[in-house]
Each structure stands twice: as structure tokens, then as C-alpha cells.
C-alpha positions as CSV (number, residue, x, y, z in Angstrom):
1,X,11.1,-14.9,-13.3
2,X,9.2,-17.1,-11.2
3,X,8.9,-20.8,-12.5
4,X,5.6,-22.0,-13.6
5,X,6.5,-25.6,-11.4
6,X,6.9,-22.6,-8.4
7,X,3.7,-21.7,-9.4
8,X,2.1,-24.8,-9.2
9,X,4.0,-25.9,-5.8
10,X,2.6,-22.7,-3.8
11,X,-0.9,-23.6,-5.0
12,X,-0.8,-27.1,-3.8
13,X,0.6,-25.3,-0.5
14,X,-2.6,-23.2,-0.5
15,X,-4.8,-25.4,-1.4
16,X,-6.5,-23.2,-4.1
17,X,-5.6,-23.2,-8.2
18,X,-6.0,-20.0,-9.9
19,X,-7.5,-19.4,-12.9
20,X,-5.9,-16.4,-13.6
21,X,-1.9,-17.1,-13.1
22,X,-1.4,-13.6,-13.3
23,X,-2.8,-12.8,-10.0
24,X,-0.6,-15.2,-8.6
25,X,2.2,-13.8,-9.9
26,X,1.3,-10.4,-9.0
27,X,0.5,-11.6,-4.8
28,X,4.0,-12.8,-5.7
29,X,6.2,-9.7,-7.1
30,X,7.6,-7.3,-4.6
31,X,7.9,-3.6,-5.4
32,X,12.1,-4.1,-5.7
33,X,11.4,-5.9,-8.5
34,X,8.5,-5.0,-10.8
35,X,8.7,-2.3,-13.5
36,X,6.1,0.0,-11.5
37,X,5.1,0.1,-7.8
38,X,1.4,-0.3,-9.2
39,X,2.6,-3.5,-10.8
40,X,3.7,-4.9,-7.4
41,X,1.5,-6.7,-4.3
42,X,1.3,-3.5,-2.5
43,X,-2.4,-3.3,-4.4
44,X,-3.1,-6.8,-3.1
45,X,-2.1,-6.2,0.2
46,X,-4.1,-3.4,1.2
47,X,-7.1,-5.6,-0.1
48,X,-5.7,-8.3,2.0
49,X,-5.6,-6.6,4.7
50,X,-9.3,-5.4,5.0
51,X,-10.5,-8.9,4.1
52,X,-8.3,-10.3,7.0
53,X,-9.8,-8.3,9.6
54,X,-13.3,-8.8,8.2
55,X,-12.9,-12.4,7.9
56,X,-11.6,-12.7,11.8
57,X,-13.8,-10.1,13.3
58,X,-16.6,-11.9,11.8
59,X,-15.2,-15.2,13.0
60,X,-14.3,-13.7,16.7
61,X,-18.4,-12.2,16.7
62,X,-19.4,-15.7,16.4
63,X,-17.4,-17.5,18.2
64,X,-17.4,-15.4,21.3
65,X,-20.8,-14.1,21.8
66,X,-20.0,-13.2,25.5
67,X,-17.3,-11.0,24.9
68,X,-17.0,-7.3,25.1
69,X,-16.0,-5.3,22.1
70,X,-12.7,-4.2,23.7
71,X,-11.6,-7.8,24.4
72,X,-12.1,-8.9,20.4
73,X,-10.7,-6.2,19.4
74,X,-7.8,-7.6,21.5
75,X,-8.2,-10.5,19.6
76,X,-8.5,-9.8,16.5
77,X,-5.3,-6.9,17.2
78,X,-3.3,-10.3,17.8
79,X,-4.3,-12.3,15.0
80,X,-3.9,-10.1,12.0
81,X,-0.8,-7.9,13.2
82,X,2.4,-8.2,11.0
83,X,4.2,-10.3,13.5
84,X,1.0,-13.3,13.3
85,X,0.9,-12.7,9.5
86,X,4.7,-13.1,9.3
87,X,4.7,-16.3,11.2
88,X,1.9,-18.0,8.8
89,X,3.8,-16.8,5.9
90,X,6.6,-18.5,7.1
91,X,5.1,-21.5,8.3
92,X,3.7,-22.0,5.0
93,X,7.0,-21.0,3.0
94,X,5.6,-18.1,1.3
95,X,8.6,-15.8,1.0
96,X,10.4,-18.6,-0.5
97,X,8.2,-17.9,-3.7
98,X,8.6,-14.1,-3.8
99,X,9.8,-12.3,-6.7
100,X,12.0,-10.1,-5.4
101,X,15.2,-7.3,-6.5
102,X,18.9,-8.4,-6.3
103,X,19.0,-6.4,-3.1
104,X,16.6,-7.8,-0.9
105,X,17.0,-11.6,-2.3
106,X,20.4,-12.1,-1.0
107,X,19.1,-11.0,2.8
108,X,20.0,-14.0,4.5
109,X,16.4,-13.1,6.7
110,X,13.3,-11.1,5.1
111,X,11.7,-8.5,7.5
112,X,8.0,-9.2,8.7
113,X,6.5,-6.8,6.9
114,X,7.7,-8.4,3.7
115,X,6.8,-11.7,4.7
116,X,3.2,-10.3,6.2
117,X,2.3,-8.7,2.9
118,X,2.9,-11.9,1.0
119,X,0.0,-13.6,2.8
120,X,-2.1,-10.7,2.6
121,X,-1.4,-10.3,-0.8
122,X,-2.5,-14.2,-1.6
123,X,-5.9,-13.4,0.6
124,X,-6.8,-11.0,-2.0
125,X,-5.5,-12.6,-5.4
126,X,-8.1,-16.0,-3.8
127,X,-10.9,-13.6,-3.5
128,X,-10.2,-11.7,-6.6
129,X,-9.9,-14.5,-8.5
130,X,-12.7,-16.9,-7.4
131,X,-15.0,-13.7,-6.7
132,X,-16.2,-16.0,-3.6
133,X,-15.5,-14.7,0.0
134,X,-15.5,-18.1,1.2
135,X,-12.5,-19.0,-0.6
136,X,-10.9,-16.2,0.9
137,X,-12.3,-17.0,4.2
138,X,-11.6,-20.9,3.9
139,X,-8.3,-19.9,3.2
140,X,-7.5,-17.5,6.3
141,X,-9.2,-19.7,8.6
142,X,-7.3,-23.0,7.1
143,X,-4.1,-21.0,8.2
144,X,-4.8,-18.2,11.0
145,X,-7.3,-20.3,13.0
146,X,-4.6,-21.3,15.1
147,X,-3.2,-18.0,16.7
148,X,-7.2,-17.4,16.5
149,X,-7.7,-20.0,19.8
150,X,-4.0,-18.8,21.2
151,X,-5.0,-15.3,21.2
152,X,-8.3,-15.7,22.8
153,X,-6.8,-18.1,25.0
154,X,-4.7,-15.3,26.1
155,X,-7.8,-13.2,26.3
156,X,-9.8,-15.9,28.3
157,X,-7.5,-15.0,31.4
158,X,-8.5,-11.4,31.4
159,X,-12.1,-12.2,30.8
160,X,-13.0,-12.2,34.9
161,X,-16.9,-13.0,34.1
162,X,-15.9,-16.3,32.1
163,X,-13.4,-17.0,34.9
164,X,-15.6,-16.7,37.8
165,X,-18.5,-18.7,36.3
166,X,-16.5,-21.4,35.8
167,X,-14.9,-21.7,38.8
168,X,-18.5,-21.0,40.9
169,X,-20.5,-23.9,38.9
170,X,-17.6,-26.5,39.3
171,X,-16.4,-25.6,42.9
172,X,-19.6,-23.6,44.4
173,X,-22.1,-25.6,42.7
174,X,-23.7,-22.1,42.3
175,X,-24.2,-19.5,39.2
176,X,-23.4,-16.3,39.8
177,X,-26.0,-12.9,40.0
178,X,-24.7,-9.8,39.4
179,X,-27.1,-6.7,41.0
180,X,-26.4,-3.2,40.2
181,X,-26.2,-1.5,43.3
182,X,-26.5,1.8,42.4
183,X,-25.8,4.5,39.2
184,X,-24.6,7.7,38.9
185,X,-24.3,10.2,35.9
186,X,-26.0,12.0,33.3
187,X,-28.1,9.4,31.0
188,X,-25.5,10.0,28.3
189,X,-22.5,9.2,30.7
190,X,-23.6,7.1,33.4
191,X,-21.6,5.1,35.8
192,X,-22.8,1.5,37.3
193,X,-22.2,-0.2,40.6
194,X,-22.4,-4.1,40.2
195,X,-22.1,-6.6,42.8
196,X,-21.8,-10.3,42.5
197,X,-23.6,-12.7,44.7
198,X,-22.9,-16.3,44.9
199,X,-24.2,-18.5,47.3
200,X,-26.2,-16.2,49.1
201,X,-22.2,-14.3,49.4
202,X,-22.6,-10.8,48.5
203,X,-18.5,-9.9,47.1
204,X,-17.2,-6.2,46.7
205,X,-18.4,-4.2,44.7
206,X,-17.3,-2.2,41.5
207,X,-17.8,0.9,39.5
208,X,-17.7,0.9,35.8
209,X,-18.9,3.3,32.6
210,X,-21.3,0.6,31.9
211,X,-22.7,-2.6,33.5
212,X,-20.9,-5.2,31.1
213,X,-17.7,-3.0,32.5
214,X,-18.8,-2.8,36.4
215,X,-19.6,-6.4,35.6
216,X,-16.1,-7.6,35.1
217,X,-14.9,-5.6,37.8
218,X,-17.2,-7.2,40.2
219,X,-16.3,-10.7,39.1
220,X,-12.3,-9.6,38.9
221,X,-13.0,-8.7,42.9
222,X,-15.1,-11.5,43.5
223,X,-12.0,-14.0,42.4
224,X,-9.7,-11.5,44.5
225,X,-11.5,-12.5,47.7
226,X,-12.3,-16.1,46.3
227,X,-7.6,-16.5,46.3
228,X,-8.5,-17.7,42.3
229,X,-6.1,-15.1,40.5
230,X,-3.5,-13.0,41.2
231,X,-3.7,-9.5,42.1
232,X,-3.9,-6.9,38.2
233,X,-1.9,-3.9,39.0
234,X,-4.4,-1.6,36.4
235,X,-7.5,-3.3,38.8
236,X,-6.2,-3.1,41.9
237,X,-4.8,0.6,41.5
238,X,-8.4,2.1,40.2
239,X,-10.8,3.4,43.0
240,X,-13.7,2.1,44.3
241,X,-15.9,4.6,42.7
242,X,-15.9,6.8,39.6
């Protein structure tokens, strides 16, 4: 059984004291063990889970106001996927506290998903038990805020708009202007030409399904010519025009 002093150790670790133990223990109890598969964390998980990606997409919406919805969803795809979750868990010595079956407590290394669903299942037994988001939310940022900045960090390199508006204010002492040069395509399905001009210097121009797309494009071609990135094989290999 777990220990009550366990009990007490993992919520100094959290930062967050239960009211109702049982939840704790229940985040805590692995299907290998408990009596029923209903009795285990698999329940808490899949509440875990949701309020994960709620709590980061939220986070990621505010944060990054600029950014296309395929480059948070990046993001956010980083941030709560079983290898991040894994890696908190073990950061914060979750799996140590798990109450598991004779045959998965003598592995000398617990898989991912195990150690994943731990946190996931803790996510949900804070909310459930405080009935307050923001304890939930305090909790996952407290701990996932972290791979949060590396992930868009990661995400920053591809975002050519960010990239080339940085570099053109601190070495051009200009701002770029992106034009759209022309558009093709039904209203439903239309396709936009964008240029970018700096400095009076008009850069080649790109095609895109819409102009935040073409956008990006424009400014990925604009630091081609400008030598500030290397070439992107899935850029480079796409024509001109759509």
C-alpha cells in the first residue's frame, strides 16, 4: 500500500495538498494493481489529458499571438506528447510513488506511457479536487512551462516572418511590407501571391492557399536571397505557383 508519509512527500513535490487523499491515491494506482481497471488512473488520465492540451493551447494562444494555427499546433504537439509528459514525470519523481503489480515494479525502467499517465493523472485529481482550473493550470505551467519556451524555440526557426523582421529592423533599419501581387481561385479556394519589400527591395515572390501562408513563403525567400538561413528542402522543392 502506499505510505501515508509517501503521500505527504509527493504533495510537497507538487506543491498542492489534497483534501481528498483518495484521489491521490487513485492518480497513484496503476491498472496491474487495483482490484478493477475502473479503480485505476486510466479515468484520471483521460481527464488529464484534455485539461493538458487545454491549459497549453490556451497558454500558446496568448503567448504567441503572431503565430499561425499549424505552428501551435506544433507546439502544443511537442509539449503534451508522452515523451515531454514522461520527462516531467521523471524530473519530478512521480513513478517512484506509483502503486504498481509485482510485475511491472521490479522493471529496472518504467515505459513512457506509464510514467506520462502518472502526471496526467495528478493534473486531473488537482482539478478534481480543488474544482479550480487554476490549480490545475498553476500546476502544469509550474512544471511544463519549460519544454513550453523549448518547443517554440524550436518553432521560432521555422517561423520565416518572425525571422525576417528581426533581422530587417536590427540590420536594415527597415520593417518589412508584404503586397499581394496577385490571386487566383474560386472564393472558396483561393490562392495568394505575396511579395516582400524592404528598403524599397522588392524579394521573390510566393504562392500560398492563403496570405498568412504566401506570407511566410515570401519572407522564407526573402532570407534565401538576404544568405540569413539555410536552404528547407520542403521550400525550396515547391513551385513558384499553385
Amino acid at each position: 500500500m502506499i505510505e501515508e508519509q509517501d503521500l505527504q512527500q509527493l504533495q510537497e513535490i507538487i506543491g498542492y495538498q489534497f483534501k481528498d487523499a483518495q484521489l491521490l491515491t487513485s492518480a497513484l494506482t496503476h491498472a496491474s494493481i487495483a482490484d478493477a481497471r475502473v479503480n485505476s488512473n486510466e479515468r484520471l488520465e483521460f481527464v488529464g489529458d484534455a485539461i493538458l492540451g487545454m491549459v497549453v493551447c490556451n497558454e500558446l494562444y496568448h503567448q504567441f499571438p503572431d503565430y499561425l494555427e499549424g505552428e501551435l499546433t506544433k507546439i502544443k504537439s511537442a509539449v503534451v506528447s508522452r515523451r515531454t509528459c514522461a520527462q516531467i514525470s521523471r524530473k519530478l519523481g512521480l513513478t517512484k510513488f506509483l502503486f504498481l503489480g509485482k510485475g511491472m515494479s521490479t522493471r529496472a525502467q518504467l515505459p513512457n506511457s506509464l510514467a506520462a499517465a502518472v502526471y496526467e493523472s495528478l493534473i486531473a485529481a488537482i482539478y478534481l479536487d480543488s474544482n479550480d482550473i487554476n490549480q490545475a493550470r498553476r500546476f502544469i505551467l509550474d512544471t511544463a512551462y519549460p519544454h513550453i519556451q523549448q518547443a517554440a524555440e524550436s518553432e521560432h526557426q521555422r517561423n520565416f516572418k518572425s525571422q525576417l523582421q528581426q533581422y530587417a529592423q536590427k540590420v536594415l533599419m527597415s520593417t518589412p511590407i508584404y503586397d499581394i501581387m496577385d490571386e487566383k481561385g474560386p472564393d472558396h479556394s483561393k490562392c495568394f501571391e505575396v511579395s516582400v519589400v524592404i528598403n524599397g527591395r522588392r524579394y521573390a515572390s510566393a504562392w500560398g492557399p492563403s496570405k498568412k501562408e504566401a506570407e511566410q513563403k515570401a519572407a522564407y525567400l526573402a532570407l534565401r536571397e538576404l544568405n540569413v538561413i539555410e536552404p528547407q528542402p520542403e521550400f525550396e522543392s515547391e513551385p513558384a505557383e499553385h
